[in-house]
N, CA, C, O and CB atoms as a CASP TS submission, in Angstrom:
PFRMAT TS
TARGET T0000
AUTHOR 0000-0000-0000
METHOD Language model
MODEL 1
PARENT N/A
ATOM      1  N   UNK     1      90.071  82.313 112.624  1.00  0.00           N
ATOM      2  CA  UNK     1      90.682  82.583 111.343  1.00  0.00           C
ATOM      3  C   UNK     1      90.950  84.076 111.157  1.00  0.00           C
ATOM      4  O   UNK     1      91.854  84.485 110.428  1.00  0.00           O
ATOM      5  CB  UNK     1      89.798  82.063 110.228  1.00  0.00           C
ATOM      6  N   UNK     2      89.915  85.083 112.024  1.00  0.00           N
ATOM      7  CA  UNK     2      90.012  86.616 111.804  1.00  0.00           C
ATOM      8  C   UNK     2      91.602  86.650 112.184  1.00  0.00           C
ATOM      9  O   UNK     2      92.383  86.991 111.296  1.00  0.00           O
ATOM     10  CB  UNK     2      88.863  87.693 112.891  1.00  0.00           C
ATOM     11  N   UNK     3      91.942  86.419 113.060  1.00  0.00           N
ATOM     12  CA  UNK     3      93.553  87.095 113.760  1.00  0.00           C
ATOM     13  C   UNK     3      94.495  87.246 113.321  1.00  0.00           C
ATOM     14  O   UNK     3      95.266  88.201 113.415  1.00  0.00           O
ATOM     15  CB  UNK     3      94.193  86.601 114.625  1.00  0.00           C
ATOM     16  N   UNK     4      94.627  85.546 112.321  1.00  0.00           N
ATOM     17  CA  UNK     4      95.856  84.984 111.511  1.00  0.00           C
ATOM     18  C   UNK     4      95.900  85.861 110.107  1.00  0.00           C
ATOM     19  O   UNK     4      96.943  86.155 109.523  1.00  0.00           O
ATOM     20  CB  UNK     4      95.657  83.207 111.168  1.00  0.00           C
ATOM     21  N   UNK     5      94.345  86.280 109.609  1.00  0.00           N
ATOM     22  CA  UNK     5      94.527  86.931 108.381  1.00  0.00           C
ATOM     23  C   UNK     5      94.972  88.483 109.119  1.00  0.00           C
ATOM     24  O   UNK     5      95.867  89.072 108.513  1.00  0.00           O
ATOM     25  CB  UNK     5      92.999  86.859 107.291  1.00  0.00           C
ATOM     26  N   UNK     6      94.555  89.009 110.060  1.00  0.00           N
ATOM     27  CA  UNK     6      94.942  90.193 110.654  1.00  0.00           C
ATOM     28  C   UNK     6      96.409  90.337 110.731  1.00  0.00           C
ATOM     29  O   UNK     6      96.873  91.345 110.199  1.00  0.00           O
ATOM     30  CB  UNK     6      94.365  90.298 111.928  1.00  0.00           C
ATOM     31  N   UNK     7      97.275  89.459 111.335  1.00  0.00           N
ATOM     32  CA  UNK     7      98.589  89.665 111.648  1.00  0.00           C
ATOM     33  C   UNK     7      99.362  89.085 109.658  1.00  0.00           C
ATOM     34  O   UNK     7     100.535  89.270 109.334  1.00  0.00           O
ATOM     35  CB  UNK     7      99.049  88.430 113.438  1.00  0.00           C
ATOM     36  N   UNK     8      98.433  88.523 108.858  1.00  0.00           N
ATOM     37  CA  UNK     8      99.073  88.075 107.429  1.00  0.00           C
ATOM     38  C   UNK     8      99.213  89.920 107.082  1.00  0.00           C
ATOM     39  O   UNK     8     100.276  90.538 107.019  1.00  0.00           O
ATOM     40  CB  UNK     8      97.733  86.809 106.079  1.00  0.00           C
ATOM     41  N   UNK     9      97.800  90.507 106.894  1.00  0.00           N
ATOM     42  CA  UNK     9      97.538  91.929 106.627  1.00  0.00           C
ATOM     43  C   UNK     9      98.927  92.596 107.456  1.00  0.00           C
ATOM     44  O   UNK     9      99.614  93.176 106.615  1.00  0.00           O
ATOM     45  CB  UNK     9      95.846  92.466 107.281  1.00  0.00           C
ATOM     46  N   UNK    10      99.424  92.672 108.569  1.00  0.00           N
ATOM     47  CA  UNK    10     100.429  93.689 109.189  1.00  0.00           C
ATOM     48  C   UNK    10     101.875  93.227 108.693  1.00  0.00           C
ATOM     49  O   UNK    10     102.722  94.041 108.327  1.00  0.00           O
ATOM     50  CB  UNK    10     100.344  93.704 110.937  1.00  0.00           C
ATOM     51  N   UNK    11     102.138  91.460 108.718  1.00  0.00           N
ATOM     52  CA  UNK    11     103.250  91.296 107.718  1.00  0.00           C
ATOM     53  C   UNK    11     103.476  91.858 106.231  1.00  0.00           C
ATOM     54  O   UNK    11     104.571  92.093 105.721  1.00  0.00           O
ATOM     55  CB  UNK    11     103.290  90.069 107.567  1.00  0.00           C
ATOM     56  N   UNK    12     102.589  91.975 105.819  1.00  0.00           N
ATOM     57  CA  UNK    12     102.714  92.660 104.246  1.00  0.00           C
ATOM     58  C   UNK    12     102.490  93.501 104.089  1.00  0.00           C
ATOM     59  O   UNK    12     102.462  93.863 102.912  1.00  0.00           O
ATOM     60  CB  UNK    12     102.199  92.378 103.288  1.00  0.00           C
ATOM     61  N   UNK    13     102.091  94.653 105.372  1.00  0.00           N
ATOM     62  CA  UNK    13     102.007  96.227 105.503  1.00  0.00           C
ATOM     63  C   UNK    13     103.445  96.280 105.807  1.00  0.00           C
ATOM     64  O   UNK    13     103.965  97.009 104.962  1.00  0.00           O
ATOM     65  CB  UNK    13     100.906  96.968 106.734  1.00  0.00           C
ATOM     66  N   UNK    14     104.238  95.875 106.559  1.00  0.00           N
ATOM     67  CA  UNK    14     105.456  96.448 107.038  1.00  0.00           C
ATOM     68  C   UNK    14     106.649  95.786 105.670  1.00  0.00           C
ATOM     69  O   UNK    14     107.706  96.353 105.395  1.00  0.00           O
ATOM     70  CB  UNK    14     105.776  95.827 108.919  1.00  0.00           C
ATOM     71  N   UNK    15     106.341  95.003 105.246  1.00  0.00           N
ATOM     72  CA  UNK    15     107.061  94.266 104.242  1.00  0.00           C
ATOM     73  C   UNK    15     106.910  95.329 103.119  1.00  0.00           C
ATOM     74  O   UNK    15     107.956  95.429 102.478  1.00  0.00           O
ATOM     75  CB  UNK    15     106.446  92.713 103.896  1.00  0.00           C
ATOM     76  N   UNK    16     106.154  95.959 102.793  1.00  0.00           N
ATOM     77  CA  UNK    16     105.753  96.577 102.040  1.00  0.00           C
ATOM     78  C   UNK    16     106.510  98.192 102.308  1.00  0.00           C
ATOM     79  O   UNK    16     107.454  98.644 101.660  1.00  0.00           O
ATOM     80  CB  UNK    16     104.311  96.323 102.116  1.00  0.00           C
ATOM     81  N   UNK    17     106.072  98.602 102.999  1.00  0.00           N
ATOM     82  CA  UNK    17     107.218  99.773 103.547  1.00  0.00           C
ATOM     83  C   UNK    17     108.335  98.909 103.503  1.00  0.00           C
ATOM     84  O   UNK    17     108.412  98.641 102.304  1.00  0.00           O
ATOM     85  CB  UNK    17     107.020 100.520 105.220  1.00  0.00           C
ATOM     86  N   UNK    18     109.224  98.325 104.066  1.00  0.00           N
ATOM     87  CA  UNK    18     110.677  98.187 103.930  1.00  0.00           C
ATOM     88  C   UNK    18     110.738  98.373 102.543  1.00  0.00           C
ATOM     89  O   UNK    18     111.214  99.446 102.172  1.00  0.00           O
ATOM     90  CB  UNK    18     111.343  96.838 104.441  1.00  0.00           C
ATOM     91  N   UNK    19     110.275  97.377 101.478  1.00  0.00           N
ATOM     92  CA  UNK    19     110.436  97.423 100.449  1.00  0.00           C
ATOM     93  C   UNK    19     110.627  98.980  99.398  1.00  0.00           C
ATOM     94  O   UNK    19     111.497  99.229  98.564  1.00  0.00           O
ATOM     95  CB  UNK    19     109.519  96.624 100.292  1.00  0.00           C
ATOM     96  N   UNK    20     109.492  99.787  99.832  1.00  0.00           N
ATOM     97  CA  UNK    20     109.056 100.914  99.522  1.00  0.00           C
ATOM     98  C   UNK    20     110.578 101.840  99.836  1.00  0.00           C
ATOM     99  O   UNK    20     111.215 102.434  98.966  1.00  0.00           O
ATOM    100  CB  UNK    20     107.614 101.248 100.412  1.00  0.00           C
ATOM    101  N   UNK    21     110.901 101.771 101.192  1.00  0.00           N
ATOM    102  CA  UNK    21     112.548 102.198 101.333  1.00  0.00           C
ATOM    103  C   UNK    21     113.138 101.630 101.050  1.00  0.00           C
ATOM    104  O   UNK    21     113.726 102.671 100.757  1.00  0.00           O
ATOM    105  CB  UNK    21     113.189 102.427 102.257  1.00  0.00           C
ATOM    106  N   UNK    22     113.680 100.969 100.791  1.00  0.00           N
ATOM    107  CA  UNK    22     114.515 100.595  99.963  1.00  0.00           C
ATOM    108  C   UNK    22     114.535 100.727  98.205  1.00  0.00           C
ATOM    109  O   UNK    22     115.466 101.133  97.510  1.00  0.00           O
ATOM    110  CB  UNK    22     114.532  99.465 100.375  1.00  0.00           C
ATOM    111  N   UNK    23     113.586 100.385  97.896  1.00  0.00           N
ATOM    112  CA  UNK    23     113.276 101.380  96.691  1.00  0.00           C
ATOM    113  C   UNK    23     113.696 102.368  96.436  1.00  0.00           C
ATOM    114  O   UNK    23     114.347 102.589  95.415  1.00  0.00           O
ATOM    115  CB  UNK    23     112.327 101.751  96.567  1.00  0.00           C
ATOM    116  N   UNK    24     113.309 103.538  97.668  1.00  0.00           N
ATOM    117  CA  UNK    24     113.307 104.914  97.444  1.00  0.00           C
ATOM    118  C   UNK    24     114.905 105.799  97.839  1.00  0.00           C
ATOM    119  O   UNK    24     115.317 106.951  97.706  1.00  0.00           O
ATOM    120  CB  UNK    24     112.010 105.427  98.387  1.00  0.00           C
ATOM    121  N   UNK    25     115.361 104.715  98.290  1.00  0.00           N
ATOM    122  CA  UNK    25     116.814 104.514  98.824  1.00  0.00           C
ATOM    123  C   UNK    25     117.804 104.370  97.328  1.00  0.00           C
ATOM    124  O   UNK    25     118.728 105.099  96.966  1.00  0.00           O
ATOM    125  CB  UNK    25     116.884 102.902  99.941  1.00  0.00           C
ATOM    126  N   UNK    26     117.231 103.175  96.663  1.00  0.00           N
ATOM    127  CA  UNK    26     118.579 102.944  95.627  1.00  0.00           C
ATOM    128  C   UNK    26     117.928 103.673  94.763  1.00  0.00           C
ATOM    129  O   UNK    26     118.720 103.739  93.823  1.00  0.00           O
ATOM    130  CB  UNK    26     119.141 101.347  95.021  1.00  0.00           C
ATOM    131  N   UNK    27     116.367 104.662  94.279  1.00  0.00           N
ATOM    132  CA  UNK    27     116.490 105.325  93.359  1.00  0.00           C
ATOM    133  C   UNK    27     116.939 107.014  93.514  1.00  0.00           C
ATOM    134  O   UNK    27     116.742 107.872  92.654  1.00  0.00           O
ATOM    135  CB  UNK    27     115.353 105.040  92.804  1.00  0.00           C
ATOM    136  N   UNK    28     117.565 107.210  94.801  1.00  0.00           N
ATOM    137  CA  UNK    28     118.059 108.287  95.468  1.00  0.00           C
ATOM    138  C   UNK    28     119.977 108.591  95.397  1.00  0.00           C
ATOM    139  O   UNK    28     120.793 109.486  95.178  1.00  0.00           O
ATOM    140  CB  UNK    28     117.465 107.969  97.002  1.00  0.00           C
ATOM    141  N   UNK    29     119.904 107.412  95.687  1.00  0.00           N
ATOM    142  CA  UNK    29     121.351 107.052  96.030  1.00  0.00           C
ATOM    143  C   UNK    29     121.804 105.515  95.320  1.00  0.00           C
ATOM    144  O   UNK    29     122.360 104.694  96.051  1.00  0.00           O
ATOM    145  CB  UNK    29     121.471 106.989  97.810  1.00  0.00           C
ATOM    146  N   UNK    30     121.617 105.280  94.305  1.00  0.00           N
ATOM    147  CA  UNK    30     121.666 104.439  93.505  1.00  0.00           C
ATOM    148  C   UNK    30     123.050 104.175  93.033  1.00  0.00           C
ATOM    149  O   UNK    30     123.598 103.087  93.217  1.00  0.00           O
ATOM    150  CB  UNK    30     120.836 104.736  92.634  1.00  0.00           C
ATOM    151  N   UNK    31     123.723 105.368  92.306  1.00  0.00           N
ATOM    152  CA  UNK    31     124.492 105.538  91.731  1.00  0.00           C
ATOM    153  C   UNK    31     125.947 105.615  92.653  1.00  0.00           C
ATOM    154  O   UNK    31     127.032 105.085  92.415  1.00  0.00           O
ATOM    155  CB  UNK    31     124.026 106.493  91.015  1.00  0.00           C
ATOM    156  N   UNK    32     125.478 106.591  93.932  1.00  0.00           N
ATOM    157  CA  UNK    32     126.627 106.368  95.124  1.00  0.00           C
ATOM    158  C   UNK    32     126.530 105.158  96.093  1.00  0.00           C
ATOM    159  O   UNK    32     127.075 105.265  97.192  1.00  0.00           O
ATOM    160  CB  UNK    32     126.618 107.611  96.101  1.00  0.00           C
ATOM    161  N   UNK    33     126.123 104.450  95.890  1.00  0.00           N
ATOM    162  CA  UNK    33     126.313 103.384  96.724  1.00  0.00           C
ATOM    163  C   UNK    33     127.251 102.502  96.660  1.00  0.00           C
ATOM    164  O   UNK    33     127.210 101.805  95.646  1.00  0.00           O
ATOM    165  CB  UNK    33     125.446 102.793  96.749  1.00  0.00           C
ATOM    166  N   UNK    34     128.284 102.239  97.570  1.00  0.00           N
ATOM    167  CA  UNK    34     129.332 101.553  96.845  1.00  0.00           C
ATOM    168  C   UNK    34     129.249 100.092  96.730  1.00  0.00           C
ATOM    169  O   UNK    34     130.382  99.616  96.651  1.00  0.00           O
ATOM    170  CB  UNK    34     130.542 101.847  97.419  1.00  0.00           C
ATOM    171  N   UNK    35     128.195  99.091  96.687  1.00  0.00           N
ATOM    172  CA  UNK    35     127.979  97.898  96.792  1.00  0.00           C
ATOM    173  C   UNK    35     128.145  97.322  95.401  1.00  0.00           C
ATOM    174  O   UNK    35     127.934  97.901  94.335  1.00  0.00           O
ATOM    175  CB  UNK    35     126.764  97.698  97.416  1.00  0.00           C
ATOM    176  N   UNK    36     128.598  95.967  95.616  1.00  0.00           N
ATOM    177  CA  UNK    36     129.253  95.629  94.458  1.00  0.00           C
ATOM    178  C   UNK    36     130.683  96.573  93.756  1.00  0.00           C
ATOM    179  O   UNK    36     131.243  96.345  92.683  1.00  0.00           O
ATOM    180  CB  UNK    36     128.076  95.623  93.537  1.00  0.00           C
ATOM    181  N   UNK    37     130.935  97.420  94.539  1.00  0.00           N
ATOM    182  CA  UNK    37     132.657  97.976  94.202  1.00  0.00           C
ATOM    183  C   UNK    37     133.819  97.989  95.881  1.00  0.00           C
ATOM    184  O   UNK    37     134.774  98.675  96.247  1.00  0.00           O
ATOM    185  CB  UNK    37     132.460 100.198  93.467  1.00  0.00           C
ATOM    186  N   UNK    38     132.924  96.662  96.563  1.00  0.00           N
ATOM    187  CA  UNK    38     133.329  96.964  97.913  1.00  0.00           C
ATOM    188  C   UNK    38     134.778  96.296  98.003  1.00  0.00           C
ATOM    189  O   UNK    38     134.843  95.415  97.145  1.00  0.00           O
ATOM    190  CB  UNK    38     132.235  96.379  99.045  1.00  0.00           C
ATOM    191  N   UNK    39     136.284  96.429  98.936  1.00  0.00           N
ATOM    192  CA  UNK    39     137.287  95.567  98.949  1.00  0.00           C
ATOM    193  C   UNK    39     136.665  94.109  99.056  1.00  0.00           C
ATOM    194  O   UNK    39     135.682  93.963  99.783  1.00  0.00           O
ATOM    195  CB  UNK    39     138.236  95.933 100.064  1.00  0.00           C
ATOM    196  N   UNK    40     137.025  93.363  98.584  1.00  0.00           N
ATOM    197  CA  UNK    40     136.567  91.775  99.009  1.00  0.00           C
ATOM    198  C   UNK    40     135.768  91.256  98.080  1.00  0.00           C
ATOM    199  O   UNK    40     135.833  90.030  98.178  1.00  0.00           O
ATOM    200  CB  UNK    40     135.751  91.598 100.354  1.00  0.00           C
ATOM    201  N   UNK    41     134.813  91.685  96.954  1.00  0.00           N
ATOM    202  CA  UNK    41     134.235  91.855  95.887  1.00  0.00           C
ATOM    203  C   UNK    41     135.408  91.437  95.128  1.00  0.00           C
ATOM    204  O   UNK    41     136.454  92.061  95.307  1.00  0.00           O
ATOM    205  CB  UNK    41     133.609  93.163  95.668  1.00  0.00           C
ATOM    206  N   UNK    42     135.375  90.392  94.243  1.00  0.00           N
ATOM    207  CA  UNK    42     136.152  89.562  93.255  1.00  0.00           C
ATOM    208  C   UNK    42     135.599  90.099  91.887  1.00  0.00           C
ATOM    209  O   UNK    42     134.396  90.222  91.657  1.00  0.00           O
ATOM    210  CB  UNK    42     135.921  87.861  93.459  1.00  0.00           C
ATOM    211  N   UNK    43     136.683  90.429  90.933  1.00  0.00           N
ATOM    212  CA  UNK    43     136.405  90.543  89.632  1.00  0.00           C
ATOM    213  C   UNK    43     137.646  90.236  88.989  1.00  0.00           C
ATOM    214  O   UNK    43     138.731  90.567  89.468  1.00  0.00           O
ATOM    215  CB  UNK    43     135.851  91.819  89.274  1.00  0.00           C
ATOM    216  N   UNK    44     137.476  89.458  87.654  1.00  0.00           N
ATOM    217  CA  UNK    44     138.072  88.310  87.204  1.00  0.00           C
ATOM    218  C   UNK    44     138.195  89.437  85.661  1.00  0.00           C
ATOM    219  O   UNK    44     137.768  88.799  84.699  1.00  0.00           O
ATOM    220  CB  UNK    44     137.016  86.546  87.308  1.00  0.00           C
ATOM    221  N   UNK    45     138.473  90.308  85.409  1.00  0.00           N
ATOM    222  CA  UNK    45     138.673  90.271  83.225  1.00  0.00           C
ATOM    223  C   UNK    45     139.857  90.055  82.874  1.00  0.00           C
ATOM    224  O   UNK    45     140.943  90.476  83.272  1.00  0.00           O
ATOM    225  CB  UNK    45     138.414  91.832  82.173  1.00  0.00           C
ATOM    226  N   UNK    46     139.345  88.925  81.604  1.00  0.00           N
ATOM    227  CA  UNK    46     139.968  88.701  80.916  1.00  0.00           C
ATOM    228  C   UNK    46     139.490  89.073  79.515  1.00  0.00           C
ATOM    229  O   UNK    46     138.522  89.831  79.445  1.00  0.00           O
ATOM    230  CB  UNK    46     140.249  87.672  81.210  1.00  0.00           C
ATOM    231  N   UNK    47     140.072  88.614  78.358  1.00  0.00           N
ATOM    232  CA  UNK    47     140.352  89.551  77.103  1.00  0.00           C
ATOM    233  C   UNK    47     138.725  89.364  76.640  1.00  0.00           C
ATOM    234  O   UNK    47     138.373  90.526  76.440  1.00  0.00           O
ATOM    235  CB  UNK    47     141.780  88.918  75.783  1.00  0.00           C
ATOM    236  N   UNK    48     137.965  88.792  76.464  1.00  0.00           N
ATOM    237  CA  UNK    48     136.396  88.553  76.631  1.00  0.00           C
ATOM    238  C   UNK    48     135.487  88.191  77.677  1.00  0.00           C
ATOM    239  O   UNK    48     134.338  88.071  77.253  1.00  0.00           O
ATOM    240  CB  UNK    48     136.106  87.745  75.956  1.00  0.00           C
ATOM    241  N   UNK    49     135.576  88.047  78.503  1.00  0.00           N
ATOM    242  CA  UNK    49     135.031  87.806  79.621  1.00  0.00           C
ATOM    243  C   UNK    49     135.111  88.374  80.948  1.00  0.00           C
ATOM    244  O   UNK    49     136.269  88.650  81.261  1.00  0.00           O
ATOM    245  CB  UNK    49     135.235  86.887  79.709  1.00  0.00           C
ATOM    246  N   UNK    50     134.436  88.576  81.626  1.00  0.00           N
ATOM    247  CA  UNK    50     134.418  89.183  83.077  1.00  0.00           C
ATOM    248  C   UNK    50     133.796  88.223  83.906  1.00  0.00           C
ATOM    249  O   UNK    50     132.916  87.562  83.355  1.00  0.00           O
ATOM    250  CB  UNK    50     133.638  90.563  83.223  1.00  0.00           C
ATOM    251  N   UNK    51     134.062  87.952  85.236  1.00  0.00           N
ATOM    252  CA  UNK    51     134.252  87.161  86.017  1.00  0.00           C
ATOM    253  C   UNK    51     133.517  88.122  87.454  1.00  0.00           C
ATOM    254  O   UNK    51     134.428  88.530  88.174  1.00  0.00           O
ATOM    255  CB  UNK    51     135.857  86.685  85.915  1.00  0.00           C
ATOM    256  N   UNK    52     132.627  88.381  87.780  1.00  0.00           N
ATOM    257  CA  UNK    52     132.356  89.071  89.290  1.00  0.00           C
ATOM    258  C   UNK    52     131.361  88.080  89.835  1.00  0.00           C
ATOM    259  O   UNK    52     130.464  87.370  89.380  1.00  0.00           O
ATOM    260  CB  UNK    52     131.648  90.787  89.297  1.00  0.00           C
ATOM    261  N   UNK    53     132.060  88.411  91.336  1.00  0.00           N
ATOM    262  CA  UNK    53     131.477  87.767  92.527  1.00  0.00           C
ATOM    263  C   UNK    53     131.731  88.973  93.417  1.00  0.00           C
ATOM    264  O   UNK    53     132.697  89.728  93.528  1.00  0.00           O
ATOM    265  CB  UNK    53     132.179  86.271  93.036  1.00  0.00           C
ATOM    266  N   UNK    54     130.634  88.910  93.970  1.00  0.00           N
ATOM    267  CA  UNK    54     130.725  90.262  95.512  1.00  0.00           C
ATOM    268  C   UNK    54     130.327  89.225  96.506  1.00  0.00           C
ATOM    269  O   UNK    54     129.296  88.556  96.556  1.00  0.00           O
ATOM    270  CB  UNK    54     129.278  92.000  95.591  1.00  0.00           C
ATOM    271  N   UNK    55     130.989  89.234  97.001  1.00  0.00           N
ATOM    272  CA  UNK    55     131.332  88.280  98.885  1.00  0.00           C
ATOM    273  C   UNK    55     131.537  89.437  99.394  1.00  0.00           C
ATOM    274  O   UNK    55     132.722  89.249  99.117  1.00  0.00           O
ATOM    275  CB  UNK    55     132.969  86.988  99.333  1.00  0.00           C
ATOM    276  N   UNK    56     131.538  90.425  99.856  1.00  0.00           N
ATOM    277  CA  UNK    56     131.485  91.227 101.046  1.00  0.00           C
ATOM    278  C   UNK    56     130.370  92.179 100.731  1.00  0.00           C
ATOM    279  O   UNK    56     129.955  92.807 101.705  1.00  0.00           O
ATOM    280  CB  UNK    56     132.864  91.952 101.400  1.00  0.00           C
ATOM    281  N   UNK    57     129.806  92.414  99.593  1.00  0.00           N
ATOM    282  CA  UNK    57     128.630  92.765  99.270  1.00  0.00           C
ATOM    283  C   UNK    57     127.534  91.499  99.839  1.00  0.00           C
ATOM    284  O   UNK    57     127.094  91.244 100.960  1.00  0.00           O
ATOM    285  CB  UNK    57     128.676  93.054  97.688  1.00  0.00           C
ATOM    286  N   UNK    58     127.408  91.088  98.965  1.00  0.00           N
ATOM    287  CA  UNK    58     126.641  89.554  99.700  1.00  0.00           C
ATOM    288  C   UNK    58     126.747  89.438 101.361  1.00  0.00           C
ATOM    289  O   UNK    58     125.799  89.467 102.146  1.00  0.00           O
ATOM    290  CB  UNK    58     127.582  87.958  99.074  1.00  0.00           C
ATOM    291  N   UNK    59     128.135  89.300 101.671  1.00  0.00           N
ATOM    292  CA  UNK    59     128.242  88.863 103.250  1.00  0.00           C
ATOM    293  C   UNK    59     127.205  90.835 104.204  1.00  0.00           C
ATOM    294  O   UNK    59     126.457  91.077 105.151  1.00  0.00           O
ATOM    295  CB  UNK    59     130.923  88.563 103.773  1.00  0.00           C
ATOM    296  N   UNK    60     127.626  91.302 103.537  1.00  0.00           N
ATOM    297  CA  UNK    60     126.762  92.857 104.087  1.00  0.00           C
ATOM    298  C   UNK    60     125.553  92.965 103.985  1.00  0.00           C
ATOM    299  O   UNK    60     124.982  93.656 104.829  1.00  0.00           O
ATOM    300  CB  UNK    60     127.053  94.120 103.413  1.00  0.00           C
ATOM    301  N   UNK    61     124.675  92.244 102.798  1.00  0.00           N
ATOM    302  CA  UNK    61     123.492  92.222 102.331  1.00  0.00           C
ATOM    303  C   UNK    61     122.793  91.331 103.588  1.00  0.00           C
ATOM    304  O   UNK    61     121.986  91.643 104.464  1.00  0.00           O
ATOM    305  CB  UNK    61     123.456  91.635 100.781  1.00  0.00           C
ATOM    306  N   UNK    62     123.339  90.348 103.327  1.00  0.00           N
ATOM    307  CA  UNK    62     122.920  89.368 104.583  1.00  0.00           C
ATOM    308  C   UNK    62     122.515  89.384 105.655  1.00  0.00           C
ATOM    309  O   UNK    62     121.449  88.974 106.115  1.00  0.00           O
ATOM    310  CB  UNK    62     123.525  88.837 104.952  1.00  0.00           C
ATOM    311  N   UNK    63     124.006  90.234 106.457  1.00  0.00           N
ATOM    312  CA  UNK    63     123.978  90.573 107.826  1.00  0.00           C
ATOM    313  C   UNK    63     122.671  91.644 108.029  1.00  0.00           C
ATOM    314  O   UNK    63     121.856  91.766 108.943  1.00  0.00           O
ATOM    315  CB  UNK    63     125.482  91.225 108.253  1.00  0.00           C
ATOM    316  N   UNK    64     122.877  92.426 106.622  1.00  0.00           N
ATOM    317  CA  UNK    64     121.304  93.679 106.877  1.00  0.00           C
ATOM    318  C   UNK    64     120.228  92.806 107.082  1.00  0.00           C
ATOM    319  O   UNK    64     119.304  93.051 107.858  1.00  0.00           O
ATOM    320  CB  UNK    64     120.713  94.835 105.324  1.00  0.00           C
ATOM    321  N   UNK    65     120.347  91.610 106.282  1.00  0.00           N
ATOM    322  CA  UNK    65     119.009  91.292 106.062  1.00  0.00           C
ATOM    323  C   UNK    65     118.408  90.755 107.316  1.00  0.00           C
ATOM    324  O   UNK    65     117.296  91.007 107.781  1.00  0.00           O
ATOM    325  CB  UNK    65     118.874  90.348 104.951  1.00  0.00           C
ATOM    326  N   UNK    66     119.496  89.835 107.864  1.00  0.00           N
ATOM    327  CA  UNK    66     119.497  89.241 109.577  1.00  0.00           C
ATOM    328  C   UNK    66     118.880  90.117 110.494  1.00  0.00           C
ATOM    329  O   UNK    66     117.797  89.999 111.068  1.00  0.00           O
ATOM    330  CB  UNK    66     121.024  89.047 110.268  1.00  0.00           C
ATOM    331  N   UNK    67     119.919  91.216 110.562  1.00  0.00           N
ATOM    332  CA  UNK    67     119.785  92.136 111.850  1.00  0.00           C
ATOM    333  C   UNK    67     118.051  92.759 110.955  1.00  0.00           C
ATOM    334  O   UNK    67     117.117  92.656 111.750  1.00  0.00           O
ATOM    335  CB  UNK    67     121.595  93.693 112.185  1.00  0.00           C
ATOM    336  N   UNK    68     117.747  93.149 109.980  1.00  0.00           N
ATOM    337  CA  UNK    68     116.212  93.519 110.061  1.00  0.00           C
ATOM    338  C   UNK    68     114.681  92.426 110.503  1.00  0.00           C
ATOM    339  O   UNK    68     113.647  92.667 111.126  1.00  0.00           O
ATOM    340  CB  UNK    68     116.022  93.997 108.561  1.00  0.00           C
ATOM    341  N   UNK    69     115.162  91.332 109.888  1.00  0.00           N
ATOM    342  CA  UNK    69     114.207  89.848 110.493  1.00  0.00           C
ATOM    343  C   UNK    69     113.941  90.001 111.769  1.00  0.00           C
ATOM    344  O   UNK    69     112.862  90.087 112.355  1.00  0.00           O
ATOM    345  CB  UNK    69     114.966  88.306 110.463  1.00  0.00           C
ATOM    346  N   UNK    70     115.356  90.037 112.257  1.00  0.00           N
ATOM    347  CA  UNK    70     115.282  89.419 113.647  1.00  0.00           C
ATOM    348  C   UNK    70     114.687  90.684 114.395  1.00  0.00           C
ATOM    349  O   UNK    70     114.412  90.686 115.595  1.00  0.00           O
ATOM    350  CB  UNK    70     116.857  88.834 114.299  1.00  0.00           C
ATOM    351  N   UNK    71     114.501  91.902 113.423  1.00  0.00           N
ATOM    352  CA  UNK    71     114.060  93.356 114.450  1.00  0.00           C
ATOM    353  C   UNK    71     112.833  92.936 114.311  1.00  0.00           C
ATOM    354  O   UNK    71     112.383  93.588 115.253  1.00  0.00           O
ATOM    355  CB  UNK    71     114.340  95.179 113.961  1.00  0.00           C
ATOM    356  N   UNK    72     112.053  92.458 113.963  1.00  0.00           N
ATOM    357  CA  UNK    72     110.680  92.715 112.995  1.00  0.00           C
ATOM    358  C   UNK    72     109.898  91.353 113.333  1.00  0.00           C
ATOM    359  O   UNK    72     108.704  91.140 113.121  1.00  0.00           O
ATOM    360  CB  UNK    72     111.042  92.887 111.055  1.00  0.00           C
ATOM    361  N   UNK    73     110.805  90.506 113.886  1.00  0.00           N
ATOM    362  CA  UNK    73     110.547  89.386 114.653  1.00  0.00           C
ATOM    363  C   UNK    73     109.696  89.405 115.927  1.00  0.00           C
ATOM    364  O   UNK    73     108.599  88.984 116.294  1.00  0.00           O
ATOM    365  CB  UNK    73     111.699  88.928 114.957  1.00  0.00           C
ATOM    366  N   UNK    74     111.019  90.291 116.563  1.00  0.00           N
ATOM    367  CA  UNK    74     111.121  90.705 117.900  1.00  0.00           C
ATOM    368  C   UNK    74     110.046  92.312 118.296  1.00  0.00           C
ATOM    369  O   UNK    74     109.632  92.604 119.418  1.00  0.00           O
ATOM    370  CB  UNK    74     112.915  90.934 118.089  1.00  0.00           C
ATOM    371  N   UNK    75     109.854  92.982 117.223  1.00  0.00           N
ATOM    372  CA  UNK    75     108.229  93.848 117.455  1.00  0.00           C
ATOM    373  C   UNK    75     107.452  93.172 116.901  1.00  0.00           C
ATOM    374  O   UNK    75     106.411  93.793 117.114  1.00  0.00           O
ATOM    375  CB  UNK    75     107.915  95.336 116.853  1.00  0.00           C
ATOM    376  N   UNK    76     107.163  92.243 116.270  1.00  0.00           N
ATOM    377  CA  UNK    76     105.754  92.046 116.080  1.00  0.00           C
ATOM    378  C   UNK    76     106.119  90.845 117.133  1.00  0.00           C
ATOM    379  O   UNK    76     105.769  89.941 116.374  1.00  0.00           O
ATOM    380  CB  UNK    76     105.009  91.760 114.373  1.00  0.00           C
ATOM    381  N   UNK    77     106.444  90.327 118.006  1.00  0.00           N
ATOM    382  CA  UNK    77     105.987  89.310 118.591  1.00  0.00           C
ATOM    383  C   UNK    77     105.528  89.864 120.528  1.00  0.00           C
ATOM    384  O   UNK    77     105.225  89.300 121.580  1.00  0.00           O
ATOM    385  CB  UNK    77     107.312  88.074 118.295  1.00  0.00           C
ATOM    386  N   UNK    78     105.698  90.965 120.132  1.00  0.00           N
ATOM    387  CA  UNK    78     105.324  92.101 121.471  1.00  0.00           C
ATOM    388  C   UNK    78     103.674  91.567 121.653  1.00  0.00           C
ATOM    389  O   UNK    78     102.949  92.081 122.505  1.00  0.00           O
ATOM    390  CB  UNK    78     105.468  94.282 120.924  1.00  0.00           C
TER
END
């Protein structure tokens, strides 16, 4: 049972840093980031209403999120 809580402890140490950057990322660069104003990002106003969808925000978020899993996969399974 020691090992499994050992490697739970290093998932939520490194989870924890990403998080921590990224944090320290959008409260740095928050304001310049162009996500959610990207080409491909849908916005809909009309005379009361606004309409947004970000699909290439989303589709970018994703792919980050992929390509970091699969890094984090692939060192901790060293």
């Amino acid at each position: 049972m020691r090992p499994l809580l050992g490697e739970i402890g290093r998932i939520l140490m490194v989870a924890g840093a990403v998080l921590f950057l990224l944090g320290a990322l959008l409260a740095l660069f928050g304001t310049h980031l162009p996500l959610g104003r990207l080409p491909g990002d849908i916005v809909i106003r009309r005379e009361h209403t606004v309409f947004y969808f970000p699909l290439t925000t989303s589709l970018l978020v994703s792919l980050f999120l992929t390509l970091l899993l699969f890094l984090l996969q692939f060192l901790l399974r060293r």
